[in-house]
C-alpha positions as CSV (number, residue, x, y, z in Angstrom):
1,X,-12.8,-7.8,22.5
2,X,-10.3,-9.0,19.5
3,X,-10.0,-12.9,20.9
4,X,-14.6,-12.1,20.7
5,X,-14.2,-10.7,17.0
6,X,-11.9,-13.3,16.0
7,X,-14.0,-15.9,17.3
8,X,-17.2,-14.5,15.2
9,X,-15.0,-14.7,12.1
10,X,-14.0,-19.0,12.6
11,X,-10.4,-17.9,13.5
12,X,-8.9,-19.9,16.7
13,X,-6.3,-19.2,19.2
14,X,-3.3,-20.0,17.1
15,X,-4.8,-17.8,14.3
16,X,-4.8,-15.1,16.9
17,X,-1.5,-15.7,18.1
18,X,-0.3,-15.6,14.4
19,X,-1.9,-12.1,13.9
20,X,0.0,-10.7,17.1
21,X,3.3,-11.7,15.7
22,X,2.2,-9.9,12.1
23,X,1.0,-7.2,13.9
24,X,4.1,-6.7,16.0
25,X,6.6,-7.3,13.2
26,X,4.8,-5.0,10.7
27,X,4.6,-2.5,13.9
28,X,8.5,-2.5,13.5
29,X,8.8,-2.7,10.0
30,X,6.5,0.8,10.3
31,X,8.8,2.3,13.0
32,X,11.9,1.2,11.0
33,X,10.6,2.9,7.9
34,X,9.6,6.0,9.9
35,X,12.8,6.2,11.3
36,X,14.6,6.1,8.0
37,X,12.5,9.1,7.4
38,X,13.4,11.0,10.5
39,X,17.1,9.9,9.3
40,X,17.0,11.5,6.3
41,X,15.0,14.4,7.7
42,X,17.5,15.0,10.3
43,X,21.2,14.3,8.3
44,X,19.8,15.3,4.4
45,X,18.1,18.6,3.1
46,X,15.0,18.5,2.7
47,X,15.4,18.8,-0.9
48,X,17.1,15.7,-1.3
49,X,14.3,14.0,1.4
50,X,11.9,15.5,-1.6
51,X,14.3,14.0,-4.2
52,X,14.3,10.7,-2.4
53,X,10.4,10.3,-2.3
54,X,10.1,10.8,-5.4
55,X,12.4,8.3,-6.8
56,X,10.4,5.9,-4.5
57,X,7.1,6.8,-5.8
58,X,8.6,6.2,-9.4
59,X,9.9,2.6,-7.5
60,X,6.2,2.2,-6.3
61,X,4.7,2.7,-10.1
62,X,7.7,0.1,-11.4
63,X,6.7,-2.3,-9.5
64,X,2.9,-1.8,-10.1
65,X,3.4,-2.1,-13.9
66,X,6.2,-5.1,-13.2
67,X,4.2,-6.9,-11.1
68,X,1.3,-6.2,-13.8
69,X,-0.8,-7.5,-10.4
70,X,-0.7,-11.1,-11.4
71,X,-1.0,-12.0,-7.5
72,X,-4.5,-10.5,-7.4
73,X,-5.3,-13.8,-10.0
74,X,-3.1,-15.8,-8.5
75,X,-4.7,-15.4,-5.0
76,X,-7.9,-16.2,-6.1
77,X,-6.8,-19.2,-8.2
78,X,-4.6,-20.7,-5.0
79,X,-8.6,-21.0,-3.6
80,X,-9.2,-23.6,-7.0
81,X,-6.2,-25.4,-7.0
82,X,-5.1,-28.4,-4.4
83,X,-1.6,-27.5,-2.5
84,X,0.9,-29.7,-4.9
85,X,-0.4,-27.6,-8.0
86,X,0.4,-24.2,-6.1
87,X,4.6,-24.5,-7.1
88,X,3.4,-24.7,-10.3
89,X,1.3,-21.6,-10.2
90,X,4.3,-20.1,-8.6
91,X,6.2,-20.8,-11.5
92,X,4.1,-19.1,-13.9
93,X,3.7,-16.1,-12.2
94,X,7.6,-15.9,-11.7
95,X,7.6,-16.6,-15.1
96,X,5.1,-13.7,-15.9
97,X,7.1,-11.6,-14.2
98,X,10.7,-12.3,-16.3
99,X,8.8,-11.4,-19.8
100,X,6.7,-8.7,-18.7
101,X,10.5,-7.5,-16.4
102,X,12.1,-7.4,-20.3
103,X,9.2,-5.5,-22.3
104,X,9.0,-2.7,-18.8
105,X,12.7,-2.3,-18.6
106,X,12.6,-1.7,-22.3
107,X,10.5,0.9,-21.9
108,X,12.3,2.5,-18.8
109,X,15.4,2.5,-20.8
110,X,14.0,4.5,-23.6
111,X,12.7,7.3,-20.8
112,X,16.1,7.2,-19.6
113,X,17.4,7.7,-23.0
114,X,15.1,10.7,-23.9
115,X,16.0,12.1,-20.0
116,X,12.2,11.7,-18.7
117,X,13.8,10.0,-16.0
118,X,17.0,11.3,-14.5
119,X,19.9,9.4,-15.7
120,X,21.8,10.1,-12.1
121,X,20.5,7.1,-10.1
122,X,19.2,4.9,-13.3
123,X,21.2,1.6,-12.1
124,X,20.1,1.9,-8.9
125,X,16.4,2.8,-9.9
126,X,16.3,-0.4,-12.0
127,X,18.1,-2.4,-9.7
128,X,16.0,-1.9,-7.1
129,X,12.9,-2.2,-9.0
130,X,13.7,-5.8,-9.9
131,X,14.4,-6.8,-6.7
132,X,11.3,-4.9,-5.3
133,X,9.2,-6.0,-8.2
134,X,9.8,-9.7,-7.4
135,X,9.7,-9.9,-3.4
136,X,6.4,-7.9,-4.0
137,X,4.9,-10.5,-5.6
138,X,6.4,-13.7,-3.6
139,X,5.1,-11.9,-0.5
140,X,1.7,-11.5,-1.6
141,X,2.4,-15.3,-2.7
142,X,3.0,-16.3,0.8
143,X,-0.2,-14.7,1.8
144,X,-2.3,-16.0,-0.4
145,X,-0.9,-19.5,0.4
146,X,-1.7,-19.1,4.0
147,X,1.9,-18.0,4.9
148,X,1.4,-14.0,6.1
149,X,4.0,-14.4,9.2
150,X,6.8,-15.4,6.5
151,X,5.7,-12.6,4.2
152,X,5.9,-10.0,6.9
153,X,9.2,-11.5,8.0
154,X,10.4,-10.8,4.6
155,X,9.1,-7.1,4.2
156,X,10.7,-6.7,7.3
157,X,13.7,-8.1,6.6
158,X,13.5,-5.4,3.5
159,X,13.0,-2.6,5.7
160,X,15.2,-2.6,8.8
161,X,18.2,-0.9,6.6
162,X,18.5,2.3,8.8
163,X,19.9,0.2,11.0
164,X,23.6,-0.2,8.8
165,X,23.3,3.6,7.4
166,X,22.8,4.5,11.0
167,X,25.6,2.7,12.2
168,X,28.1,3.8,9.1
169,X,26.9,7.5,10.0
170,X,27.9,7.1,12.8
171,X,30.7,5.3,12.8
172,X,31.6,8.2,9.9
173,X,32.9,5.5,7.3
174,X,31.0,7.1,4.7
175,X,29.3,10.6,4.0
176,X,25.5,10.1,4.0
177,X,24.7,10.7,0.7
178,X,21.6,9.8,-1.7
179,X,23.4,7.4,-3.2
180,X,24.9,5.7,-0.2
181,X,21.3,5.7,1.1
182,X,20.7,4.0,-2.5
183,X,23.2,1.4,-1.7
184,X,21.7,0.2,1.3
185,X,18.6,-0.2,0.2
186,X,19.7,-2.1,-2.8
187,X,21.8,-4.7,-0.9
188,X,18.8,-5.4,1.3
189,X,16.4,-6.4,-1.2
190,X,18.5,-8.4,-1.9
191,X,18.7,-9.9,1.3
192,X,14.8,-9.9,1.5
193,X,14.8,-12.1,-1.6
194,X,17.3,-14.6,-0.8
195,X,15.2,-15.1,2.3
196,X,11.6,-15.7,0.2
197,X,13.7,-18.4,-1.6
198,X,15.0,-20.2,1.3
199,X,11.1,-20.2,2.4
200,X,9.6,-21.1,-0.7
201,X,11.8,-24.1,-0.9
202,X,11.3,-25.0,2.6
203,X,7.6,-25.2,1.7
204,X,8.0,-27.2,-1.3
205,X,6.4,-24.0,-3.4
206,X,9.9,-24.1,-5.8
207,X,9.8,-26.8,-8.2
208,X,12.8,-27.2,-10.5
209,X,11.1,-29.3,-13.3
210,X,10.8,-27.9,-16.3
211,X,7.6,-25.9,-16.9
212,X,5.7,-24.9,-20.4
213,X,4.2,-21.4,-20.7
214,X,0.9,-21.6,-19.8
215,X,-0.1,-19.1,-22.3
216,X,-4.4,-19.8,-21.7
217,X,-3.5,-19.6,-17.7
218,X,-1.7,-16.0,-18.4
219,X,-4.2,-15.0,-20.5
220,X,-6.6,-15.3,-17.7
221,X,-4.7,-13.8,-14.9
222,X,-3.9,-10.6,-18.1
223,X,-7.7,-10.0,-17.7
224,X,-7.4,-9.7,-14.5
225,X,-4.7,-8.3,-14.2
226,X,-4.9,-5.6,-16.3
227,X,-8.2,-4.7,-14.4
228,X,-6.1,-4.4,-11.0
229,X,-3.2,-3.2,-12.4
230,X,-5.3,0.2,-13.7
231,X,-7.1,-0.2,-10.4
232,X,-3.7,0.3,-8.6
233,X,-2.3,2.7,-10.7
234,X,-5.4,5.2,-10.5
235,X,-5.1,4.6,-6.6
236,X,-1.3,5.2,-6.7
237,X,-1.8,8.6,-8.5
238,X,-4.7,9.2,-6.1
239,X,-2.6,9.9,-3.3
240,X,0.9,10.4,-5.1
241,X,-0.2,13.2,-7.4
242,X,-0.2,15.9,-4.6
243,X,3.6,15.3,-3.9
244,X,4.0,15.1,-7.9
245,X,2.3,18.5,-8.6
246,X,4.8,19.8,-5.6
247,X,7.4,18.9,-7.5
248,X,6.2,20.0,-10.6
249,X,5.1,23.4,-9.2
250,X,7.2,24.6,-6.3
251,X,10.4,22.8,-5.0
252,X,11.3,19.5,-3.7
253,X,11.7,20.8,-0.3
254,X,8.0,21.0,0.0
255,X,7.8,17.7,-1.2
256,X,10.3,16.5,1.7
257,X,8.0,18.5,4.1
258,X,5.0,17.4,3.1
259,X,6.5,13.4,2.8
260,X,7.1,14.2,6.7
261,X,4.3,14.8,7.4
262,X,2.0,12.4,5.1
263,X,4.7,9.4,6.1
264,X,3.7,9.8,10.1
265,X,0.0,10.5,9.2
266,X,-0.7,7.3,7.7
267,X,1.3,4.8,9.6
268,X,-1.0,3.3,11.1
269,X,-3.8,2.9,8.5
270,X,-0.9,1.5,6.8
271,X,0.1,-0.8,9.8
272,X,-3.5,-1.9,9.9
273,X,-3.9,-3.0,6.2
274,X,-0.8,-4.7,5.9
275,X,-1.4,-7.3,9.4
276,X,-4.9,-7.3,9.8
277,X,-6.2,-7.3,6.2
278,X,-3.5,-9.8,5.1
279,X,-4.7,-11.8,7.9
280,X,-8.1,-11.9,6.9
281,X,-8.6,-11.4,3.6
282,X,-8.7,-15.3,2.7
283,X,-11.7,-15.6,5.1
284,X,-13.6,-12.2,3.8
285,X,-13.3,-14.7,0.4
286,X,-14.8,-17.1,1.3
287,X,-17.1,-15.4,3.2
288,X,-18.2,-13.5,-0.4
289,X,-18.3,-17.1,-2.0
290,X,-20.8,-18.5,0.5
291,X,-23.5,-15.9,-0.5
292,X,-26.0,-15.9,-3.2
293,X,-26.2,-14.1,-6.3
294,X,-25.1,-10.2,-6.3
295,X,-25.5,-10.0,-2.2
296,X,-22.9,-8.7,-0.4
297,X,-21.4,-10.3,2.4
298,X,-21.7,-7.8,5.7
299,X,-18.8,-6.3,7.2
300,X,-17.7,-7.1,11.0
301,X,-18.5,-3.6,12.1
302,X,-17.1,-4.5,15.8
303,X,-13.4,-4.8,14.2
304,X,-14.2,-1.7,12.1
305,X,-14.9,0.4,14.9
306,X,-12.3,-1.1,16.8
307,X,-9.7,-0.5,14.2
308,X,-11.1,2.9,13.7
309,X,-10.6,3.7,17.7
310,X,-7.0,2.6,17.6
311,X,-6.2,4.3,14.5
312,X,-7.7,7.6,16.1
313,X,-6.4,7.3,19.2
314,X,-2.9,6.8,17.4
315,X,-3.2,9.4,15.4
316,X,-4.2,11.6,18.9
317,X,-1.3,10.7,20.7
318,X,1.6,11.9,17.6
319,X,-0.6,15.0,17.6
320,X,0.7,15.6,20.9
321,X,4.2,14.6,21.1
322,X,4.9,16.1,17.6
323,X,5.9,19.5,18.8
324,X,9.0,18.5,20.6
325,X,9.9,15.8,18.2
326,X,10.0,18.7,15.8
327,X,11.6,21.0,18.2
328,X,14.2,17.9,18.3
329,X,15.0,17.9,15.2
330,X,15.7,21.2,14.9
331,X,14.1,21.5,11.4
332,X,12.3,25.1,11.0
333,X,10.5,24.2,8.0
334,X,8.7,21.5,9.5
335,X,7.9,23.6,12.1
336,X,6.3,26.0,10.6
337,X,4.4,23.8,8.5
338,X,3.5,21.5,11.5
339,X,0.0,22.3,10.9
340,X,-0.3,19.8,8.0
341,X,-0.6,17.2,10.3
342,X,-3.9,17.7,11.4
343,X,-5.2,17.8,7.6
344,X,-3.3,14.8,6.5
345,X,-4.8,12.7,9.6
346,X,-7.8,13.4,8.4
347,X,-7.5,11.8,5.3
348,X,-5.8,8.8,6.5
349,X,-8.5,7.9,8.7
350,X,-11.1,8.3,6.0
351,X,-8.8,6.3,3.7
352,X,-8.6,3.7,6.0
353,X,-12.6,3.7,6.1
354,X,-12.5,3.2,2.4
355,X,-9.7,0.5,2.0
356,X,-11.5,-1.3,4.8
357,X,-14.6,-2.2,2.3
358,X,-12.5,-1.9,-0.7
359,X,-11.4,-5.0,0.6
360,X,-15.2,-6.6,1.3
361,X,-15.7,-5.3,-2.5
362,X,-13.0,-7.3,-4.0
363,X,-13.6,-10.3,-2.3
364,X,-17.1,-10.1,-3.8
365,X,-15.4,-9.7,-7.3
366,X,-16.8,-6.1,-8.0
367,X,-14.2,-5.5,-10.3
368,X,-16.3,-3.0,-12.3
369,X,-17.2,-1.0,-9.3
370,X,-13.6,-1.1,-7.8
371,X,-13.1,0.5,-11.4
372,X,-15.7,3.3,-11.1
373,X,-14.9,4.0,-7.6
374,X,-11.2,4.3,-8.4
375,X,-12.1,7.0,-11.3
376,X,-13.9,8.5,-9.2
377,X,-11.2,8.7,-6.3
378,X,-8.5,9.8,-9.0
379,X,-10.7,12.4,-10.8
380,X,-11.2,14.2,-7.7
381,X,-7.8,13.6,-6.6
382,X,-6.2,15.4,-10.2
383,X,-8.6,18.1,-10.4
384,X,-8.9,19.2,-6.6
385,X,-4.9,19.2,-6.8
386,X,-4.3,21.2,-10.5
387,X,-6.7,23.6,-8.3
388,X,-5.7,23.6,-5.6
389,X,-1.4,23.4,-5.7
390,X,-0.2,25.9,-8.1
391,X,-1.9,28.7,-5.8
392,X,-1.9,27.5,-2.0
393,X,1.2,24.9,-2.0
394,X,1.5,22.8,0.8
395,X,-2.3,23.2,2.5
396,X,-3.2,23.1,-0.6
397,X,-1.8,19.4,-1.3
398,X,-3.4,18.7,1.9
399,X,-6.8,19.7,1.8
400,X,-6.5,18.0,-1.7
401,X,-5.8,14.6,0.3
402,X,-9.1,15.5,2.6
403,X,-11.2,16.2,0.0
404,X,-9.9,12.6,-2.1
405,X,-10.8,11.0,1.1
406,X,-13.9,11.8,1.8
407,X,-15.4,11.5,-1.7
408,X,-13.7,7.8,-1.5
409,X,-15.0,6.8,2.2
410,X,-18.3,7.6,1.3
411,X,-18.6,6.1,-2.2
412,X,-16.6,2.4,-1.1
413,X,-18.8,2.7,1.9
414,X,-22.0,3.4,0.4
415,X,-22.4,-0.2,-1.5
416,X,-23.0,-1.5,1.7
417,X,-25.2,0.8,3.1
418,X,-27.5,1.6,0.1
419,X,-30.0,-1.3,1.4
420,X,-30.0,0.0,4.8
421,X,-30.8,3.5,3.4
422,X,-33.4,2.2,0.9
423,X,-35.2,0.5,3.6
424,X,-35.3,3.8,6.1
425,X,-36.5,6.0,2.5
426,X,-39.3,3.5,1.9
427,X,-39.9,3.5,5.8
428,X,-40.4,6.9,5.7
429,X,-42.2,7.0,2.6
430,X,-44.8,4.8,3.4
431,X,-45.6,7.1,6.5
432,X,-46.7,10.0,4.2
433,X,-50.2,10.7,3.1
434,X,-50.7,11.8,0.0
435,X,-53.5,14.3,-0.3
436,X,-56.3,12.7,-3.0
């Protein structure tokens, strides 16, 4: 069935073969970031597991605002430009990212200074955040530019450091500590971005020449990026503000739970967008550019059942086997609170309905319904949570998260079903008889 789907969509053998590798490697880049969860679950409190996703969310809004989303331009502008100008584009956005790095980490200093942010793990925080900030955006390089094996390569690289803090806990050089755990993480970003270089170079995308600022190029890809970056900021909050208003409202033990929880739930959604959609995505582009005027290019349904199937059946399977992982690690809490699961599923299976023609709608260049749709999502995100939270907790965080995803499944979706329910409402129409 997937050798028949990729067929229908141009893509040969070796494209296949390519999307098995990605698909493996980001399968154990997932089960190495789920087992630094179960790590920290399993040798921290869960109050520091609460304290330690929240310092990453914060990492995840850094690098938003770093990044500024200047890939989402540049990706569309690799399409206009012949191969030998792409180091240059490269350049730019690196660039970009140095003077928009110096006005951010202006402003993150000053929070620091007036204790918005916790002065503990500052270095690290900003540390980090560079690193993360500019592998993020040479990896969505490498995508754009046809390279997605080498970008996954390099996010894998990134997340494979349980393997060391497993291996120093064990060995018991160190105590396992949040700022050990910190450490680790810092030293291989680094590693991550030493290896982007190397394949940059390799593929002639680093130039060492001089460059001018392109100020009228970064003007363009501001617009843009301005656009996306609010774009994926409100869909940040969307489905961060739940473990936010934990924090703000009970303790960061429930936010530790709850990451549990949320961190198996949508692993494979997650799995899903970044091999498959990464794979695709240059063909659902120019798929979009081949049709005329405002009409959108159709959706292969057959992969988006297919991908819904595996998802649920995924999802199915952890259902089952989650009690005696939990009895395992011997974590009460979680046990009690196992329930979640089910609820938070549910949402990620309607999230992956809606990211699947997110991505359809941004090939097509809706950027001003992306915008609307995103409000929407975060609206009903913000207000479902300030009502839900302060009173129920943890279920109610998660039926917050149910809620969120249903309103956005159905509004991404409906774009490309509005025809197909126009034509049935006139069908139906024009079978009543009006009495004269």
């Amino acid at each position: 069935m997937l050798l028949h789907v990729f067929s229908r969509l141009g893509l040969s053998l070796d494209s296949l073969s390519k999307f098995m590798s990605i698909a493996f490697i980001r399968t154990l880049v997932g089960f190495a970031q789920f087992s630094i969860l179960i790590f920290l679950v399993a040798e921290l409190p869960l109050g520091d597991v609460g304290q330690y996703t929240i310092f990453s969310i914060f990492i995840s809004y850094g690098t938003l605002l770093l990044g500024f989303n200047f890939h989402t331009f540049v990706a569309r502008e690799l399409a206009h430009y012949e191969r030998q100008s792409w180091s240059h584009l490269l350049n730019q956005n690196l660039l970009f990212l140095l003077i928009n790095g110096i006005l951010v980490f202006s402003f993150l200093f000053f929070l620091f200074q007036l204790d918005i942010l916790p002065k503990e793990y500052a270095n690290f925080f900003l540390t980090i955040l560079a690193l993360s900030a500019t592998n993020n955006q040479i990896e969505n390089f490498l995508i754009a530019s046809g390279n997605p094996l080498a970008s996954t390569f390099n996010v894998f690289l990134r997340s494979i450091w349980i393997l060391p803090l497993f291996l120093i806990n064990k060995l018991q050089y160190i105590n396992i500590e949040l700022v050990n755990v910190f450490r680790v993480w810092l030293i291989f970003e680094t590693i991550g971005l030493i290896y982007a270089f190397i394949i940059l170079k390799n593929l002639s995308f680093i130039s060492f020449a001089a460059q001018n600022f392109d100020i009228k190029w970064i003007r363009k890809g501001l617009a843009i990026g301005f656009k996306y970056t609010l774009l994926g900021l409100m869909l940040l909050m969307t489905f961060t503000i739940q473990r936010l208003a934990l924090a703000q409202t009970h303790t960061e033990e429930h936010v530790g739970i709850f990451q549990f929880f949320f961190s198996i739930a949508v692993f494979f959604p997650n799995l899903v967008e970044a091999s498959v959609f990464s794979m695709l995505l240059p063909k659902i582009i120019r798929q979009s550019l081949s049709t005329v005027g405002n009409i959108l290019a159709p959706p292969n349904f057959k992969l988006f059942f297919g991908l819904l199937m595996g998802i649920g059946s995924g999802l199915a399977i952890i259902y089952l086997l989650l009690p005696t992982a939990l009895t395992i690690l011997n974590k009460p809490q979680l046990i009690i609170h196992q329930h979640l699961f089910a609820y938070i599923s549910t949402y990620s299976i309607l999230y992956f309905i809606s990211r699947f023609f997110h991505y359809h709608l941004y090939a097509a260049n809706k950027d001003k319904s992306l915008s609307i749709l995103n409000i929407v999502a975060l609206l009903t995100s913000f207000f479902s949570s300030l009502l839900l939270i302060p009173k129920l907790g943890l279920i109610g965080a998660a039926i917050s998260l149910v809620i969120t995803g249903l309103v956005m499944a159905i509004t991404f979706g409906y774009p490309f079903f509005q025809k197909h329910v126009r034509s049935i409402h006139k069908h139906r129409s024009s079978k009543i008889d009006f009495p004269s």
